[in-house]
N, C-alpha and C positions, 0 to 999 in steps of 0.2 A: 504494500500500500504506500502510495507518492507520501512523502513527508514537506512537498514544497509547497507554500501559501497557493491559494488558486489565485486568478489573475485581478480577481474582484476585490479583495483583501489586501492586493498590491496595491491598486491605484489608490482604493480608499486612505491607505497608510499614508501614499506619496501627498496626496491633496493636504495630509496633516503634517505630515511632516517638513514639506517643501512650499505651501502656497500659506499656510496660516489658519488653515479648515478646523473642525473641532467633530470629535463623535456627534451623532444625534443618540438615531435610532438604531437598536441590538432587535433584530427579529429571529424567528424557525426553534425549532427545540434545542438547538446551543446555544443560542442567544449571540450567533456571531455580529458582528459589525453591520447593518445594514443601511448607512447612510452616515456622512456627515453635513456640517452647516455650517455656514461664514455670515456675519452680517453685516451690511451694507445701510451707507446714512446718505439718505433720499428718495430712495426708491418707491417707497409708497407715498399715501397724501402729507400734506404738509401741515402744521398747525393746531393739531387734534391733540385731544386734552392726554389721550394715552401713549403716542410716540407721536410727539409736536416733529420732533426731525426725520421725519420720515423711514426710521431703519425697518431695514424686515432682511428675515434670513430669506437666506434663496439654499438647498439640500443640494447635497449630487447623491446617489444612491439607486437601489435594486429593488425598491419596492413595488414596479412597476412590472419584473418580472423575476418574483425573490426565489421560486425553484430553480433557474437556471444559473442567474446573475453573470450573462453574458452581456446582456444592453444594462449599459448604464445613465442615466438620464437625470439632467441638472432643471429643478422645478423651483415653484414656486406656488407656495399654499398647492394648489389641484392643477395647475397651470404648467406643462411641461416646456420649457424652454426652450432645448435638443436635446437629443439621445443618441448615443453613440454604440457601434459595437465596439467591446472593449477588448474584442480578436486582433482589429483593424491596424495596431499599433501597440507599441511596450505600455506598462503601468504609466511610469514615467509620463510618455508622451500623454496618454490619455487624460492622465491628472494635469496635465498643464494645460492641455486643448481645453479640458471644460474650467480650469481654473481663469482663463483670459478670457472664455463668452462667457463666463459671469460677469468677469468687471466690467466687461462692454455691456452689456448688459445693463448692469446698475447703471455705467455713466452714461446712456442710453434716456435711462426713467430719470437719473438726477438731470438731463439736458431739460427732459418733457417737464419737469418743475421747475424750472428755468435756475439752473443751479449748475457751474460750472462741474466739469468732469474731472476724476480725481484718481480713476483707479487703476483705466489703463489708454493714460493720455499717450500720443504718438504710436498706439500698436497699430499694427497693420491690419486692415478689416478684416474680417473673418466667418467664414461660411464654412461650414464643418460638413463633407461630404460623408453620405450613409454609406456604408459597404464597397467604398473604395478605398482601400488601403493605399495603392500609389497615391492620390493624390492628400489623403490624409497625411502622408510623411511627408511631403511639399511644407503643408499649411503649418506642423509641427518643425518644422527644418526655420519657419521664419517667423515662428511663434520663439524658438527659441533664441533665436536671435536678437529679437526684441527685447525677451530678457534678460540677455547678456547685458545690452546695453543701459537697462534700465539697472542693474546690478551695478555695472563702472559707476555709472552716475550715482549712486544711493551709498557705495563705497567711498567714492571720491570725496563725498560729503562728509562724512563717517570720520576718513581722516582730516578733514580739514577742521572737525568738530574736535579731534583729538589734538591738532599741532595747535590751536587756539588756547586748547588749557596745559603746553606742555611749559608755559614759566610758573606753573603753580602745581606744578606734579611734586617738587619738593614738601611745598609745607604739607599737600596731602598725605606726603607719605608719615611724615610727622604725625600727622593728626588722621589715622586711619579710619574715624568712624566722621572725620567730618564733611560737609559738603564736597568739598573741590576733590573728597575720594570717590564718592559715590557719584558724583558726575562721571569723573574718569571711567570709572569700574561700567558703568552704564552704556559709555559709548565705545567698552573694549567688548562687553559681552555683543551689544549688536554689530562690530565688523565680527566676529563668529560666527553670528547667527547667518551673515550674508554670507558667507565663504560658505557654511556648510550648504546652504541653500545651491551656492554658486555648483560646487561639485557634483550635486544629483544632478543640477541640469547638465552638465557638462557629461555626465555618464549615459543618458539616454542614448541607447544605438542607432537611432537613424537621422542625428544629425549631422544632418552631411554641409561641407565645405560649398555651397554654391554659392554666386551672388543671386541680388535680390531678381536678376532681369531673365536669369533663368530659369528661378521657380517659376515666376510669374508667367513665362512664355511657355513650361513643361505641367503647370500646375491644371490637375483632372484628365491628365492622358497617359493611356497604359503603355508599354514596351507594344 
C-alpha cells in the first residue's frame, strides 16, 4: 500500500504553506483535510454593521467532488469561481494557479467597490484552461514568474527595512527585549518566511526558462 500523500493533500499543504491559506474544512470518516481558506478585504459589500470592510473568505477544496478529490475548485459561499483538474499539473503549480485567480479575483470585486487592487497588482491575466495540461504549464510557467518578481520586490524591501535599522542593531543587542530588537527580529523572520516561500516556487517542475513572447504565442497549443 502507497505511503505517499495523494495529490489532493499536496496542493492543499502547498496553498498553506507557500500562499498564506489556512485549514477550513476536515471531511469523510478520517476526517482528512478537505478545504482551506484565505480572506480577502473588499470583496463583498461595503459598510455593513457586520464586516463594514468588506472581507469574506473565498475556500479552494474537494467538497464539490470529496470521493475522488481529483477536481479541485476555488469558491465562494455556493458560488464556484474555477475548478481545476489537479492531474493537469504538480501540487505546486496547482496551489499557485488557484492561489493568483483568487487575488484576481478579490482585486476584481475590490475594483467593482471602487477600491484600488492590492493582491495581485501587475500579474499577468489569467484564464485557467480545463483538461489541458500543455497549456496549463504555459499559464503556470508565467504565473511563476510573476512571482518571482513580486518576491525580489517584497525582498528588496525587506532588506532595505533591515539596513534602515542597522545603526541601532547595537543598542538592540544591548537591550534584547526592547523595541529596536523586536523590530529587527521581525523583519529577519519575514526575509525567511520569503526565501522559504521563494524555494517551493523555484522547485515546481515545469517551470520552464521561456520568455514572456513565447508563452504567449505557444500558450493553448498541443505538440
Amino acid at each position: 500500500m502507497s505511503t505517499q500523500p495523494h495529490y489532493s493533500d499536496l496542493t492543499l499543504q502547498a496553498l498553506i504553506d507557500n500562499h498564506g491559506w489556512e485549514p477550513a474544512y476536515s471531511l469523510g470518516p478520517n476526517k482528512e483535510l478537505s478545504s482551506v481558506r484565505r480572506s480577502f478585504v473588499g470583496v463583498g459589500a461595503l459598510g455593513g454593521t457586520t464586516i463594514p470592510d468588506g472581507t469574506r473568505r473565498l475556500h479552494v477544496g474537494y467538497e464539490l467532488d470529496g470521493d475522488r478529490r481529483r477536481y479541485v475548485s476555488l469558491t465562494l459561499g455556493d458560488s464556484t469561481i474555477v475548478s481545476l483538474d489537479g492531474r493537469d499539473a504538480s501540487p505546486a503549480e496547482i496551489a499557485m494557479l488557484v492561489n493568483l485567480k483568487a487575488e484576481q479575483y478579490a482585486d476584481a470585486r475590490r475594483e467593482h467597490n471602487r477600491l484600488k487592487p492590492i493582491y495581485a497588482v501587475g500579474a499577468p491575466a489569467l484564464t485557467l484552461p480545463f483538461g489541458d495540461p500543455d497549456a496549463l504549464a504555459h499559464k503556470a510557467a508565467a504565473a511563476a514568474r510573476y512571482y518571482e518578481q513580486k518576491f525580489v520586490a517584497r525582498f528588496a524591501d525587506a532588506l532595505r527595512g533591515m539596513l534602515s535599522h542597522d545603526a541601532r542593531l547595537n543598542a538592540a543587542e544591548k537591550a534584547p527585549d526592547g523595541d529596536d530588537y523586536n523590530q529587527v527580529l521581525s523583519l529577519a523572520l519575514d526575509v525567511r518566511r520569503e526565501l522559504t516561500a521563494f524555494d517551493a516556487l523555484r522547485a515546481a517542475p515545469a517551470i520552464a526558462e521561456q520568455g514572456e513572447d513565447e508563452l504567449e504565442a505557444t500558450s493553448g497549443m498541443r505538440p
